[in-house]
Every structure is written in C-alpha cells, then in structure tokens.
C-alpha positions as CSV (number, residue, x, y, z in Angstrom):
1,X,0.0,0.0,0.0
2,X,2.9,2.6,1.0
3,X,4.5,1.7,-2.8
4,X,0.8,2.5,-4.3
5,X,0.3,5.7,-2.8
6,X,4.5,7.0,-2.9
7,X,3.8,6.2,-7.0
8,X,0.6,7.8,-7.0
9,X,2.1,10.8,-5.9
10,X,5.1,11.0,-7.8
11,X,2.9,10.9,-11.0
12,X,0.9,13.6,-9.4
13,X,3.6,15.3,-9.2
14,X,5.4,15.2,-12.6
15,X,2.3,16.6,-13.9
16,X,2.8,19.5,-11.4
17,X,-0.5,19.1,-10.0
18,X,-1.2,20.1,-6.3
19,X,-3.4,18.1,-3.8
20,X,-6.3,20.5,-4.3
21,X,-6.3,20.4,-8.5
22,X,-6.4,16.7,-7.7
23,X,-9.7,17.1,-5.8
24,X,-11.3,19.4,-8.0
25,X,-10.0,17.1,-11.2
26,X,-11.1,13.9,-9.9
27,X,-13.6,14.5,-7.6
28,X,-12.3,13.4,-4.0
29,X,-12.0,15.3,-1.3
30,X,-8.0,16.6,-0.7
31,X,-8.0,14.3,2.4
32,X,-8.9,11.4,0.8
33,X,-6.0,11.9,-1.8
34,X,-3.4,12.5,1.2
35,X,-5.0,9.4,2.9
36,X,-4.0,7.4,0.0
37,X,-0.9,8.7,-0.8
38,X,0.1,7.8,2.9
39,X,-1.3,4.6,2.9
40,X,-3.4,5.6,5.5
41,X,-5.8,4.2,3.8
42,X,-6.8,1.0,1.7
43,X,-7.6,2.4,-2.3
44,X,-10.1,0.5,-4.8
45,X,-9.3,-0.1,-8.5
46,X,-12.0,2.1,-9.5
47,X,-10.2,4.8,-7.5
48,X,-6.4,4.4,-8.6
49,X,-8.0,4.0,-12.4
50,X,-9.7,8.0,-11.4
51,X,-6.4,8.8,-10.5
52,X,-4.4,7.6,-12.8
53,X,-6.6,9.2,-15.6
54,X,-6.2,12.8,-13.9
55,X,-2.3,12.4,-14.1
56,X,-2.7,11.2,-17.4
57,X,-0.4,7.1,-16.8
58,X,-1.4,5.6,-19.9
59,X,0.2,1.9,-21.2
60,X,2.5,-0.2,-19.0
61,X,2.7,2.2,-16.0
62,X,-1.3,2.1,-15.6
63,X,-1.4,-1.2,-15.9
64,X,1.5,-2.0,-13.2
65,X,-0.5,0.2,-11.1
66,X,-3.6,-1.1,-11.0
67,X,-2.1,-5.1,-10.6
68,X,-0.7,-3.9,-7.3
69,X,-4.3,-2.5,-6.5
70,X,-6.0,-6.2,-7.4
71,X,-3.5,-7.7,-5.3
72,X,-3.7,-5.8,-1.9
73,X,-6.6,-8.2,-1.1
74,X,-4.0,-11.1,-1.5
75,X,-1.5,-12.0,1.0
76,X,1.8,-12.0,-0.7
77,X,1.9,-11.2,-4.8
78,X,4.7,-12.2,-7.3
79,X,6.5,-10.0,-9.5
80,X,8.3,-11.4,-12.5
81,X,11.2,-8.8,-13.9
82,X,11.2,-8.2,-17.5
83,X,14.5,-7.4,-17.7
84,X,17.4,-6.3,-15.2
85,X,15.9,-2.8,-14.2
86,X,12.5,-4.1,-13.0
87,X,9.7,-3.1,-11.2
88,X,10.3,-5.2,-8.0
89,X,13.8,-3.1,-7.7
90,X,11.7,0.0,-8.3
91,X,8.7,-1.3,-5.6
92,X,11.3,-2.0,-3.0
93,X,13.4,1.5,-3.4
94,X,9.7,3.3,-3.0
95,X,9.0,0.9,0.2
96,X,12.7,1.3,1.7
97,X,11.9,5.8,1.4
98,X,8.7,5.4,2.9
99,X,9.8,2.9,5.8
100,X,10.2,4.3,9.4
101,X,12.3,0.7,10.6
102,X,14.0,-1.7,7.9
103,X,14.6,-5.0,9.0
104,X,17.1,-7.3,6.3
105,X,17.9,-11.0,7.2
106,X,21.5,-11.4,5.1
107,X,23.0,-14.7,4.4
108,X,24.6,-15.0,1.3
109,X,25.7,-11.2,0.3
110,X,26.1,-8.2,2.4
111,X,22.9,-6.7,2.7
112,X,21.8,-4.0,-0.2
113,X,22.1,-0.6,1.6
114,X,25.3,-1.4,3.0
115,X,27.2,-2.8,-0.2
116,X,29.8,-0.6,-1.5
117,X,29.8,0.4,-5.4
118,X,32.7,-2.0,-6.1
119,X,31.3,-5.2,-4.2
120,X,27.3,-4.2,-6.1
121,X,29.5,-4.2,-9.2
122,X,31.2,-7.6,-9.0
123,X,28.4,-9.7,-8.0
124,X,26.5,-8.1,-11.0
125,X,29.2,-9.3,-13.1
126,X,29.3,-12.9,-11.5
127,X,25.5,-13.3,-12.1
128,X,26.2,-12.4,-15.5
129,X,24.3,-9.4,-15.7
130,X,25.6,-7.7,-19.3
131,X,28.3,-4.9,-18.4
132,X,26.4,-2.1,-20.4
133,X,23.9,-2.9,-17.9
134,X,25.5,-2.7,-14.8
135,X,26.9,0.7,-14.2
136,X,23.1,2.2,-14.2
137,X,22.2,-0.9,-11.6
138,X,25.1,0.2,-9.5
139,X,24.3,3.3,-9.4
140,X,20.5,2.7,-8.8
141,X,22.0,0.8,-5.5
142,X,23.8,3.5,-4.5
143,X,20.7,5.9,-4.9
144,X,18.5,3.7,-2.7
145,X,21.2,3.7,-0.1
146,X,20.5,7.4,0.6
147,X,17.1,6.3,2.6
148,X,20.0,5.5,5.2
149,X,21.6,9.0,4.8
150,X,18.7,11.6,5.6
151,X,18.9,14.3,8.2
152,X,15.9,13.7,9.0
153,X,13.8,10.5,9.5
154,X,16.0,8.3,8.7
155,X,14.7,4.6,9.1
156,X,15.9,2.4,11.9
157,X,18.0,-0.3,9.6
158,X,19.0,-3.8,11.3
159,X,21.2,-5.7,9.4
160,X,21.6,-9.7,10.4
161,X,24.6,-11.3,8.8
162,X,25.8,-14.7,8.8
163,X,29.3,-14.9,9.0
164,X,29.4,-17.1,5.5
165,X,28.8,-13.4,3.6
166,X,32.2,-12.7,4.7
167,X,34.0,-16.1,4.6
168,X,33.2,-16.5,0.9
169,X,35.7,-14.3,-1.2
170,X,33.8,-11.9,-3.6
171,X,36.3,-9.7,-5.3
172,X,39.5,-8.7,-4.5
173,X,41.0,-8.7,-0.6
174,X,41.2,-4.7,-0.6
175,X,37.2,-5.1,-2.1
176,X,36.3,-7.5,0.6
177,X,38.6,-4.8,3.5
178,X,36.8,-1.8,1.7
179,X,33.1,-3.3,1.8
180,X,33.8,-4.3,6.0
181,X,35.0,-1.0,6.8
182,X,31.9,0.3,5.2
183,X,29.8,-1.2,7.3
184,X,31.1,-0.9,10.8
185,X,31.9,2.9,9.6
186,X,28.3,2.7,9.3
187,X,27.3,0.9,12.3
188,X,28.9,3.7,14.2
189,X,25.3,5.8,13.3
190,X,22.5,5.8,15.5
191,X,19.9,4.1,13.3
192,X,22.2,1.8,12.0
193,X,22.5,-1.7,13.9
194,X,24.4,-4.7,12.3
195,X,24.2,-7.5,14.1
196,X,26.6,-11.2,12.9
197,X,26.0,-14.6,13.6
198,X,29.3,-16.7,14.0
199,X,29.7,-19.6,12.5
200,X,29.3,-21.0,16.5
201,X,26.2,-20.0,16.6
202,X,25.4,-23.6,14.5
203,X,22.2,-24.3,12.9
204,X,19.6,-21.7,13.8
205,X,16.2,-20.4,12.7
206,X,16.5,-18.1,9.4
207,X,19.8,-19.7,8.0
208,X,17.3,-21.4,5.5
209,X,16.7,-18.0,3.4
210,X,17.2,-14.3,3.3
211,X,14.2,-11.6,3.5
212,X,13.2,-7.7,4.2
213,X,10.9,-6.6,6.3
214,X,9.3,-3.3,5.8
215,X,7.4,-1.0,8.5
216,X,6.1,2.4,8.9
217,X,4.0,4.0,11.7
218,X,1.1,4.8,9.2
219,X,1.1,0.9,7.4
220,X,1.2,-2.8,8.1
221,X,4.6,-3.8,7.5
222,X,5.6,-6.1,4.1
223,X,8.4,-8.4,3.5
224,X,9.9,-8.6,0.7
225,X,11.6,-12.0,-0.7
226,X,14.2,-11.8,-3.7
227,X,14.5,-14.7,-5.9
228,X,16.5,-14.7,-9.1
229,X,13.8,-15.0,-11.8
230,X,10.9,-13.2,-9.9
231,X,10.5,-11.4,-6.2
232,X,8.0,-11.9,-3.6
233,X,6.2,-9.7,-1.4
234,X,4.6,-10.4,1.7
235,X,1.7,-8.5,3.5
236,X,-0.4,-11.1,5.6
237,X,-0.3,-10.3,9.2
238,X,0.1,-14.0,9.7
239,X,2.8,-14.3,7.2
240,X,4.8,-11.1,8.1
241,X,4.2,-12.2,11.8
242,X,5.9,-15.4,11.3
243,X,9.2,-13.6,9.9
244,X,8.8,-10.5,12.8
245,X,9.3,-14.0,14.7
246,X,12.5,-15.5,13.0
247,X,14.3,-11.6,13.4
248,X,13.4,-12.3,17.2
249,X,15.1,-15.7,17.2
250,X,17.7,-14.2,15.0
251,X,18.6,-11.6,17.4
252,X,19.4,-14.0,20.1
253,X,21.3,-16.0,18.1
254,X,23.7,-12.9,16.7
255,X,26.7,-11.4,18.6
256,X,25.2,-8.0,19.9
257,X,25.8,-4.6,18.0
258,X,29.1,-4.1,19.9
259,X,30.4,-7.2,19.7
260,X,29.5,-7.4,16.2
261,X,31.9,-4.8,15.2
262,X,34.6,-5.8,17.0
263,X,33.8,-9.1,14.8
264,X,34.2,-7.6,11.9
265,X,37.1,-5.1,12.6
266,X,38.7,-8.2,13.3
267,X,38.2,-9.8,10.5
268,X,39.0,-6.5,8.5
269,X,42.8,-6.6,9.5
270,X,43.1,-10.6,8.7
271,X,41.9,-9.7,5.7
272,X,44.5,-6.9,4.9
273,X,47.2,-8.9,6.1
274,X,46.8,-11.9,3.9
C-alpha cells in the first residue's frame, strides 16, 4: 500500500498538480487523496484508475499500477522482472523511502544498503548481468542507499549477517577490507545496527533464506523475498508475523551490536594482512 500511494504521488507530481487540483480534477476530497498517498488508507481499483486518468499514466505504468491495487486483497503477490531494471527493484526502493524501521535478514551477500559500489558491481558481473547494464544498476544501488543517509527521519536499519557473507571471497581482498569498513563505519550511526551470527552459533532459525521486512507508523509492514527469476512480497499479518518472529530468534542467536563490530574489525585486519 505505502509503494501504491508513494507512485501515486510521484505521478501527481510530474504533472505539477497540487493536492487540491487533484480534488477538484477527480472529484475526491483533498483528504482522501493524502490518505491514499500515505497509505493511511486502503484504495479501490476504480479509485487508482480515477487517478491515474487525472495524471494522465497511460500503457505499461497504468497497468502496473492497477495489478498492485488487485492484489492488496492477497496475502503475498509475485513480481516477474522483465529485464534487469525491474519493477520489483523500483517497488522496493519506494518501500525502503517510505519505511520508518527496515529489517534485512542477510545470508549469502552483504545486505543491499550497506554494499559498497565495487562489491554491487562484482556480483552483477558474477550473475552475469551484461556490463552495459550494470553501471546504471550500480548506481540505482547507490541511490537507494541514501534512505539510510537523511537528516531527518531516517529509518531504523537492522542488518543480520551470517558470518558465511564474509568467509566466501567476492572480489579482490582490498574489495572484501573496503566493503567491512563500510559497514562498521556505518554501524557507528544511531539508526544503524548490524548484528553477525558466527559460524558458532550452528544451525539456527532463518539460515534457510534471506528476506526484508518493511514497516512504517502509518502501514502494516511487508516483506519482501528476492528470488533470481521473480520477487515476492509479503503483506499477511500472519505471514509477516511469522518472519517478525524469526528476526526475534535471529537476534538472540547474533553477537550483539558491539560485539558485532569488534567481529568484523577483526576480520578486517586478517583480511588486509593476507
């Protein structure tokens, strides 16, 4: 719902319309408008097809639109990328900007909004992603990691790692030192809290898969599951509960925030040294 209403707006706004043209254009009141935009709340089809036809989103976008409308009813949907700048990436970035708390269960790759430019770019390259692609996908990575970087309201971002992300060698050693500095550098913020499980820590609940969890103060939080052929989001309070659930066990199973860093510092200067 949060995506729905962010995109709603944007297209309001590229056709420089303000809140009350909106109301006298489509014929809802200018609360009901910033209701919707802030997912505060729910929207019909009939509605988003009004609004869409006052900011004039014709073809693909429309229809993109209007699938995510049929499918708040539903509780998880599936969207199949086209091609390597998709609308799940596009979803997700609008989510991530309108989150107050991000949650991201890692364990196969350093966690999205933490990467550096150089590790985003190698792994793009190792899944074979054509390289006249990947410059504007690195640089789409970098643009959602300014969520993290506001003045003001900044999300709350939790990032459980498993200590395989860093054991398994992606890049050169000066990439792998550069991408662990980056994150206890940004560890050291307020909002930021990076937690690692050891390799100790032995089986545990959530080592099965990796997943997002979204949440605002104004919307029921969505999780968000990244496959390589298609991406799945999650909005049933029984399904998002059961994940709110594993980040509980997760947290007990992780070295805390402190110790975390020291972790990882660690493993920094072995690193640079071999």
């Amino acid at each position: 719902m949060r995506s729905i209403g962010t995109q709603l707006k944007d297209f309001r706004d590229e056709v420089n319309l303000t809140i009350r043209e909106a109301e006298q254009l489509s014929g809802f009141s200018m609360a009901k408008i910033s209701r919707i935009e802030n997912a505060i709340r729910d929207i019909t089809v009939e509605d988003a097809a009004i609004l869409l036809g006052v900011y004039g989103v014709k073809g693909p976008a429309r229809e993109r639109v209007l699938e995510l409308v049929r499918n708040l009813g539903q509780p998880c949907w599936w969207e199949a990328p086209a091609d390597y700048f998709n609308q799940h990436a596009i979803t997700l970035k609008d989510c991530e900007a309108g989150a107050n708390w991000i949650v991201e269960s890692a364990m196969l790759r350093v966690p999205g909004l933490l990467q550096t430019s150089d590790y985003t770019r190698t792994i793009l390259l190792r899944d074979g992603v054509p390289a006249d692609t990947v410059q504007m996908l690195v640089e789409f990575r970098l643009a959602r990691q300014e969520v993290l970087h506001r003045k003001v309201k900044a999300p709350h971002f939790l990032a459980v790692i498993d200590e395989a992300v860093f054991a398994r060698p992606t890049g050169s050693p000066a990439l792998m030192v550069a991408q662990i500095k980056q994150i206890c550098d940004l560890a050291d913020l307020p909002h930021i809290d990076v937690r690692v499980v050891p390799f100790e820590a032995g089986q545990y609940v959530g080592l099965a898969g990796s997943y997002v969890i979204l949440g605002s103060h104004v919307a029921n939080p969505v999780v968000f599951l990244e496959h390589p052929q298609s991406s799945l989001f999650v909005h049933g309070d029984q399904e998002v509960a059961i994940f709110q659930e594993v980040t509980t066990m997760l947290r007990r199973a992780a070295l805390s925030s402190a110790e975390s860093v020291k972790f990882l510092r660690r493993l920094e200067d072995k690193i640079g040294r071999e």
